[in-house]
C-alpha positions in Angstrom: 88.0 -31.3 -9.5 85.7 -31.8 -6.2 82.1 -31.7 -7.2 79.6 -30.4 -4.4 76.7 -32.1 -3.7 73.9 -31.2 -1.3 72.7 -32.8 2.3 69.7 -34.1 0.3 71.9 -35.4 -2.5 74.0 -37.4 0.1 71.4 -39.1 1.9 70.3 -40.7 -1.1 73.2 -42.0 -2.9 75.2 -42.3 0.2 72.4 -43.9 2.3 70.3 -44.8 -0.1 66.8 -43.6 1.7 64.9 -42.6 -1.2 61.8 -40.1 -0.4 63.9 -39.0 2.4 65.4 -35.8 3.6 67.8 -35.1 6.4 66.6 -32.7 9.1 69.2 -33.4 11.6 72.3 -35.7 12.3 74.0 -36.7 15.5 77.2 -38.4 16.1 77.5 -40.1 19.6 81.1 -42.2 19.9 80.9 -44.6 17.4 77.1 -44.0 16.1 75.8 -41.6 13.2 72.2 -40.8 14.6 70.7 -39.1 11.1 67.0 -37.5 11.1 64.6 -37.6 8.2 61.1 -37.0 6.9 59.4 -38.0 3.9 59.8 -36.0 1.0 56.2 -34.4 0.4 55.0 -33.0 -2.3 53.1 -29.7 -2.5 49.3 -29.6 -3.3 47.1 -26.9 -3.9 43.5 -26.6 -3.8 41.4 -23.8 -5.5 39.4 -22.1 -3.2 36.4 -19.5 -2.8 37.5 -16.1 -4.1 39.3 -13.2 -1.7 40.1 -9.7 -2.0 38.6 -10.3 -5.7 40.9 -12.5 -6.8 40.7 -16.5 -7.5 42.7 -18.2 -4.6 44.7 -21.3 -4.8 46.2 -23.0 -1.0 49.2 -24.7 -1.3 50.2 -26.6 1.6 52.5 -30.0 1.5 50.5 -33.2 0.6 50.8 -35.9 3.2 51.3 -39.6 2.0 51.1 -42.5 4.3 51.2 -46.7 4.0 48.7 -48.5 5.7 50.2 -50.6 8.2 48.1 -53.5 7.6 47.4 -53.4 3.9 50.8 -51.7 2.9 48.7 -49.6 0.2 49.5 -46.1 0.0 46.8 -42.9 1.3 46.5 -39.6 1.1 46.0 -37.2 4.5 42.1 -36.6 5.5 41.6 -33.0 5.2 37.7 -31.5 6.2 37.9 -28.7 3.8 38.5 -30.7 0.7 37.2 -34.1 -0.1 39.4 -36.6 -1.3 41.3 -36.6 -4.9 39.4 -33.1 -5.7 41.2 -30.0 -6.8 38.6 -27.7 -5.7 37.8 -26.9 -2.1 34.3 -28.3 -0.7 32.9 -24.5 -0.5 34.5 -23.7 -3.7 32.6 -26.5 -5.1 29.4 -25.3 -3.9 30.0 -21.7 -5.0 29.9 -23.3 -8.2 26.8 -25.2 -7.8 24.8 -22.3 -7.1 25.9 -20.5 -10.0 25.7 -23.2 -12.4 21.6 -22.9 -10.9 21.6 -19.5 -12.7 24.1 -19.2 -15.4 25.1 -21.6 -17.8 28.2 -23.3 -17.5 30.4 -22.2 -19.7 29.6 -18.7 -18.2 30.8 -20.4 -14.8 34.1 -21.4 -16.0 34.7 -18.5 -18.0 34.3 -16.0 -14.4 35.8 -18.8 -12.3 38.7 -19.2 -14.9 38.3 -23.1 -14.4 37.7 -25.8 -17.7 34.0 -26.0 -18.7 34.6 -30.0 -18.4 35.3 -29.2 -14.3 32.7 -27.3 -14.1 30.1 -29.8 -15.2 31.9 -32.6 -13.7 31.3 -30.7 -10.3 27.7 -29.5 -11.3 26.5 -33.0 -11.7 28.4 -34.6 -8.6 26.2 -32.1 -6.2 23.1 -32.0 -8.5 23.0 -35.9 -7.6 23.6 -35.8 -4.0 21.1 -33.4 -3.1 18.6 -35.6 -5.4 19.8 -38.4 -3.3 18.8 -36.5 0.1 15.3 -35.3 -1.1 12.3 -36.6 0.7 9.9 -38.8 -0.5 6.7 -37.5 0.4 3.1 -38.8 -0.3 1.6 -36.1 -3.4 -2.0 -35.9 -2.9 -2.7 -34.0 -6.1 -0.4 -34.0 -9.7 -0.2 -32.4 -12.6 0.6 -34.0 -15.4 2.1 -32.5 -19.1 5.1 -32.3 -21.4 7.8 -30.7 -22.4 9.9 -29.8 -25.3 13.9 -30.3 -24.6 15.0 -29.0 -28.0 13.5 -26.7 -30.5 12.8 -28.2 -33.6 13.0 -31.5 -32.7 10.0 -33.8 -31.3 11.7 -34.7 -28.5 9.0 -34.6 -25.2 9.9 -34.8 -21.5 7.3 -35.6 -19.0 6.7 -33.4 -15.9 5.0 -34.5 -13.0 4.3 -31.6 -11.0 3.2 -31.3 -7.0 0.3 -28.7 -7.4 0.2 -28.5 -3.7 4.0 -27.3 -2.6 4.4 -26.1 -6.2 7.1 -28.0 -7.4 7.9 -31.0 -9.4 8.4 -34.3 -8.2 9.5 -36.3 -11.5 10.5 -35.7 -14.7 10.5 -39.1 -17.7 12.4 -39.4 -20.9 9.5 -39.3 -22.7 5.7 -38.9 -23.3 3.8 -41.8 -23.7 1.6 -44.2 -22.2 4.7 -46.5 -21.5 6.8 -44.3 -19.5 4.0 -43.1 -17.5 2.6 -46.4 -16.6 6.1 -47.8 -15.2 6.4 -44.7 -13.2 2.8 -45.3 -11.5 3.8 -48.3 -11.0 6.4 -47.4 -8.6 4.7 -45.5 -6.2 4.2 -47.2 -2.8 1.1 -48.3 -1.8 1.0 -45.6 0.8 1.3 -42.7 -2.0 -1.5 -44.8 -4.6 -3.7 -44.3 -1.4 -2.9 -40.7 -0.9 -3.4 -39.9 -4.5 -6.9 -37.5 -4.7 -6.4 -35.3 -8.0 -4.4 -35.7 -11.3 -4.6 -32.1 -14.1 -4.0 -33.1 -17.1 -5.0 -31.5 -20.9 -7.2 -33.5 -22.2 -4.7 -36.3 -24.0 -6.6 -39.2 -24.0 -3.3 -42.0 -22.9 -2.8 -40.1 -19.8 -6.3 -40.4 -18.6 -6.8 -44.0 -19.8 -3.6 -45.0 -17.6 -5.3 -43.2 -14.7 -8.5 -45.5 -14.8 -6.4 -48.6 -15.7 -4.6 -48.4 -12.6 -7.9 -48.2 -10.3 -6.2 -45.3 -9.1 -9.5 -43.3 -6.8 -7.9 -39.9 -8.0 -10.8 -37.6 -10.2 -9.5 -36.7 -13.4 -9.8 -33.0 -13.7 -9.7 -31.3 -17.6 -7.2 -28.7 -17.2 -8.5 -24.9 -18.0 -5.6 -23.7 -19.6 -5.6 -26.4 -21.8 -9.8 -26.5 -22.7 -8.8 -22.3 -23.0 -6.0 -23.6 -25.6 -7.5 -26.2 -27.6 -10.5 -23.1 -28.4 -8.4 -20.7 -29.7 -6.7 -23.1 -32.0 -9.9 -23.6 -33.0 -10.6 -20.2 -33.7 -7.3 -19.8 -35.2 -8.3 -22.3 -37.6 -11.3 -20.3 -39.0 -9.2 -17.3 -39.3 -6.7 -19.2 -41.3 -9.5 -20.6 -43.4 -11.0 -17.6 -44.4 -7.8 -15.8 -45.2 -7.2 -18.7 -47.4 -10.0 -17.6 -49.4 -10.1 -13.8 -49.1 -8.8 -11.0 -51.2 -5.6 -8.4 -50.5 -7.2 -6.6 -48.4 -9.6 -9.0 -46.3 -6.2 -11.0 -46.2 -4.4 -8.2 -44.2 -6.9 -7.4 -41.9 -7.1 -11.0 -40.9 -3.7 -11.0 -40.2 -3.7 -8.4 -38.0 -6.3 -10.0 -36.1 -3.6 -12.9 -35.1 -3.6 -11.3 -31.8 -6.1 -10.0 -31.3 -8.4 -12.9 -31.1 -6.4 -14.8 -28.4 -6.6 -11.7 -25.9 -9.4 -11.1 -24.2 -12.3 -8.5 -24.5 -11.8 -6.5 -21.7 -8.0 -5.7 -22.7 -9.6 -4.6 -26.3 -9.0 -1.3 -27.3 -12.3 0.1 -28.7 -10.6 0.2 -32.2 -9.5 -2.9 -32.1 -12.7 -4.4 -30.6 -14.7 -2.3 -33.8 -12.2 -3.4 -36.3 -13.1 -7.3 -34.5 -16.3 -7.2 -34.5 -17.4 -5.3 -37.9 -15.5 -7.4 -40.1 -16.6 -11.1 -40.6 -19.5 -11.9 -39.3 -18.1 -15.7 -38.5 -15.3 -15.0 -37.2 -17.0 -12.4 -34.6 -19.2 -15.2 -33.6 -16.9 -17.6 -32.7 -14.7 -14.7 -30.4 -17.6 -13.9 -28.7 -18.5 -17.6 -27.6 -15.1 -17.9 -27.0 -15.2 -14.7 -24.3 -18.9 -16.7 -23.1 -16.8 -19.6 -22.0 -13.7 -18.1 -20.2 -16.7 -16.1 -17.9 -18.1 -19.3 -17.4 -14.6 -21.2 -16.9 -13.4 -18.0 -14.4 -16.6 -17.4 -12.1 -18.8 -20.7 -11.8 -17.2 -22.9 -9.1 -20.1 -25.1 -8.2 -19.9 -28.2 -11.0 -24.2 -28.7 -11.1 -24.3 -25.0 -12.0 -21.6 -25.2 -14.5 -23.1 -28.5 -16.4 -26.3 -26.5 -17.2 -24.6 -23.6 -18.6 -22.3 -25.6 -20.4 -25.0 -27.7 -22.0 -26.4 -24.0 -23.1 -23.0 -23.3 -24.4 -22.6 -26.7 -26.4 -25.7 -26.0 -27.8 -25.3 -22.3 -28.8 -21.8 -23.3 -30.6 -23.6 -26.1 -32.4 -26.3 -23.8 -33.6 -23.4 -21.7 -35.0 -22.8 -24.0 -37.9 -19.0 -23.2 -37.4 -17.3 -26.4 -38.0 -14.0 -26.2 -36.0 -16.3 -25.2 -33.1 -18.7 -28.3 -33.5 -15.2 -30.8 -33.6 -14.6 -28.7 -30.5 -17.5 -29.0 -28.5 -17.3 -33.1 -29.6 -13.5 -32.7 -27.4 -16.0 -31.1 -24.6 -18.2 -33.8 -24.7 -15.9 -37.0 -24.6 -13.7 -35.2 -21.6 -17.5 -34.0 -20.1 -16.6 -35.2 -16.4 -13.1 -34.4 -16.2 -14.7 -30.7 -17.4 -17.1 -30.6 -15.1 -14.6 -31.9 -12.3 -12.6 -28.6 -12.8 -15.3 -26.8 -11.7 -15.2 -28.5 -8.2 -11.0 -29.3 -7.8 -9.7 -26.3 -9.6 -7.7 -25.8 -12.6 -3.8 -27.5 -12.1 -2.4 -25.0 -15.2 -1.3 -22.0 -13.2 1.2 -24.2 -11.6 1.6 -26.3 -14.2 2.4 -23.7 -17.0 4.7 -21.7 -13.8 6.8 -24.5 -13.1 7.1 -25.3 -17.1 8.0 -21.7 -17.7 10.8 -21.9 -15.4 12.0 -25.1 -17.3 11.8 -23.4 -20.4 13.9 -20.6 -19.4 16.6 -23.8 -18.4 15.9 -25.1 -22.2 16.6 -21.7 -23.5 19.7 -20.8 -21.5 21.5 -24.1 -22.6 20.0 -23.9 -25.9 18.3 -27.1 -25.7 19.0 -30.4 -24.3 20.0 -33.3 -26.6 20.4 -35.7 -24.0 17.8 -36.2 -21.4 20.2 -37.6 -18.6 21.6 -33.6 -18.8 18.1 -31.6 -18.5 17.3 -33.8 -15.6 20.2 -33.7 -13.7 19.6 -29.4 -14.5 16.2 -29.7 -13.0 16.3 -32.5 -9.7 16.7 -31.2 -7.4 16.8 -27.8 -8.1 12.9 -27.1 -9.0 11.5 -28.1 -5.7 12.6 -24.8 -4.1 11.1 -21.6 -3.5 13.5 -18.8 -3.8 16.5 -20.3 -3.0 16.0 -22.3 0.0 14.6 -25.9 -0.2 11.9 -26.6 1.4 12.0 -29.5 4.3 9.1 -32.0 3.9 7.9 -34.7 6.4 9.4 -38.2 5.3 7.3 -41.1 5.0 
C-alpha cells in the first residue's frame, strides 16, 4: 500500500526544515535548488465596526530572530500596537464609550469580555493622565466626596474654579492627605496660589495658614446656605418631636418647603408657612434675610455691617440652633466676609461634583479608590468632549 503524503509533509521529514514550506523547487544537473518560507501563522485583530457589524482582520503574523540577540519578534504594524488583540482605533472607540456608559454595557454592544474592556479603559485613562499639563491654579476649591453609599468612605476633590475642572482628586479627607499634597506643589504654583473655597471644615483651613500659603480663605456660600437650613431643619424636627397628629403632619409637609426659597412659594404654601408656628416662621424668614444679603452685596465693608445686624437679629430670636449657628458665622467671620469680595467657589464646586456623582451612580459606587480615579483623571478636565490645551509651565 503507497501512502500519499503532501509537498509540505516531504519537506519536513525528508528534509527536515521544520517551520518551512516549499514554494518552489529546481533541479539543475546534479543540484536540487528547493524554495521555502516560514510557516506563519494567522492573526487577527478586532477592529472598529463596518456595515454594522463587529469586524475582525486576519492577515498572516510575521515572526522574525534578531540577528544579534537570536531572540524571537513579532512584525511592527502602525494600526495595532504590539501583543494587543484590538486595533489602536478600536481601542479608542472603546475609551470614549467607557466615558459614558459603564463597562459592562461596553462589552455587552462591543461583544468583547468586560475584563478587556477595563483592561483597555485603564491603559488609555493613564496615558492621557500622563500627557496632561501642569499648569500653575491660581484659585481652588476644595471639598469631598462620597465613593459609596452607605459607607464613610470620602474622596477629596481639588477643583480649578477658573477653567472649571479638577485638578486632583486624594484617597481621603483629612488633614494628612491634604497636607502631603500641598506639599508637592512647586514653588512656582505656591506663589501663584490667590484663593482657596472651602465649607467651613475647620482642618482644611488650618493647613492653609500652616503652610504660609498668601491665598485668602474664602467661606463658601453654598456651604454657609447649607449649614442654615440644617439648622432650620433641626427646629422643625424638634417641634414635631413634641407636637400632636396633626401639628406632626403639617410639619412634615413643610420638609420642603422650608429649604426653597420665598419667591418660588406658592401663596398656599407661603400661608400654610407662615401661619403655623410662630418659631419656625421666624427662623425661615431670617433665613430668606440672609440669602438677599449673601446674593446682592458684593462689597465686603457693606456686607460686615449688615451681617453684624443679622447676627444680632438671630440672637435676639432666642432660637437656639440659630444662636450655635451664628457662633459658626463668627469663628469663620473673615473667610465670610472674604466671599463677599472673591466670590462664592460652590457653583463650580457642586457642578463638577454633580458630574462625579453621576460616575458614582452609574458604577454603583466605587470600593476601590485606585478605580474612581482612574474613571475621573483625565476625563473631568474637558468641556464637552474636547480637552482643553493649557500653557505648560
Amino acid at each position: 500500500m503507497v501512502e500519499r503524503v503532501s509537498a509540505n509533509t516531504l519537506n519536513t521529514t525528508l528534509l527536515g526544515l521544520l517551520g518551512m514550506s516549499v514554494t518552489e523547487y529546481s533541479i539543475e544537473r546534479k543540484m536540487l535548488h528547493v524554495f521555502c518560507q516560514p510557516e506563519q501563522e494567522e492573526r487577527y485583530i478586532r477592529h472598529l465596526e463596518t456595515w454594522g457589524k463587529a469586524t475582525h482582520v486576519h492577515f498572516p503574523g510575521g515572526r522574525f530572530d534578531c540577528k544579534h540577540c537570536k531572540r524571537p519578534f513579532t512584525e511592527v504594524l502602525v494600526w495595532v500596537e504590539s501583543q494587543r488583540r484590538e486595533s489602536t482605533a478600536c481601542e479608542l472607540h472603546i475609551h470614549e464609550q467607557c466615558q459614558h456608559m459603564d463597562q459592562a454595557a461596553v462589552a455587552e454592544q462591543e461583544e468583547l469580555h468586560w475584563v478587556t474592556v477595563k483592561g483597555i479603559f485603564q491603559r488609555w485613562a493613564k496615558r492621557a493622565e500622563n500627557k496632561q499639563l501642569r499648569v500653575v491654579v491660581h484659585c481652588y476649591g476644595v471639598d469631598e466626596l462620597w465613593l459609596h453609599t452607605g459607607h464613610q468612605q470620602f474622596s477629596m476633590v481639588l477643583s480649578n474654579l477658573e477653567r472649571y475642572c479638577v485638578v486632583a482628586v486624594l484617597a481621603e479627607r483629612s488633614q494628612k492627605a491634604f497636607e502631603a499634597w500641598l506639599e508637592g506643589l512647586r514653588e512656582v504654583e505656591r506663589q501663584g496660589l490667590c484663593r482657596v473655597g472651602m465649607d467651613m471644615w475647620g482642618p482644611y483651613r488650618g493647613i492653609v495658614k500652616a503652610k504660609r500659603f498668601q491665598a485668602k480663605i474664602v467661606a463658601d456660600g453654598f456651604h454657609v446656605m447649607k449649614q442654615l437650613n440644617d439648622a432650620i431643619a433641626k427646629i422643625r424636627r424638634n417641634l414635631q418631636a413634641k407636637a400632636d397628629k396633626a401639628s406632626y403632619e403639617l410639619l412634615e409637609g413643610m420638609r420642603w418647603i422650608l429649604e426653597r426659597n420665598r419667591t418660588d412659594l406658592e401663596p398656599a404654601e407661603e400661608a400654610k408657612l407662615l401661619a403655623a408656628f410662630p418659631e419656625l416662621r421666624t427662623a425661615y424668614l431670617l433665613k430668606e434675610h440672609f440669602a438677599t444679603l449673601a446674593n446682592k452685596i458684593k462689597d465686603r465693608s457693606q456686607a460686615e455691617l449688615i451681617l453684624q445686624a443679622w447676627v444680632y437679629e438671630a440672637h435676639a430670636s432666642g432660637i437656639a440652633q440659630l444662636v450655635k449657628f451664628t457662633q459658626t458665622l463668627q469663628h469663620w467671620w473673615d473667610e465670610l466676609l472674604n466671599y463677599f469680595n472673591e466670590g462664592s467657589a460652590g457653583s463650580v464646586v457642586e457642578g463638577l461634583n454633580n458630574v462625579l456623582r453621576g460616575k458614582i451612580r452609574r458604577a454603583f459606587g466605587y470600593y476601590v479608590f485606585e478605580n474612581f480615579r482612574v474613571h475621573v483623571m483625565p476625563g473631568m478636565n474637558q468641556r464637552g468632549n474636547f480637552f482643553m490645551p493649557l500653557p505648560q509651565i
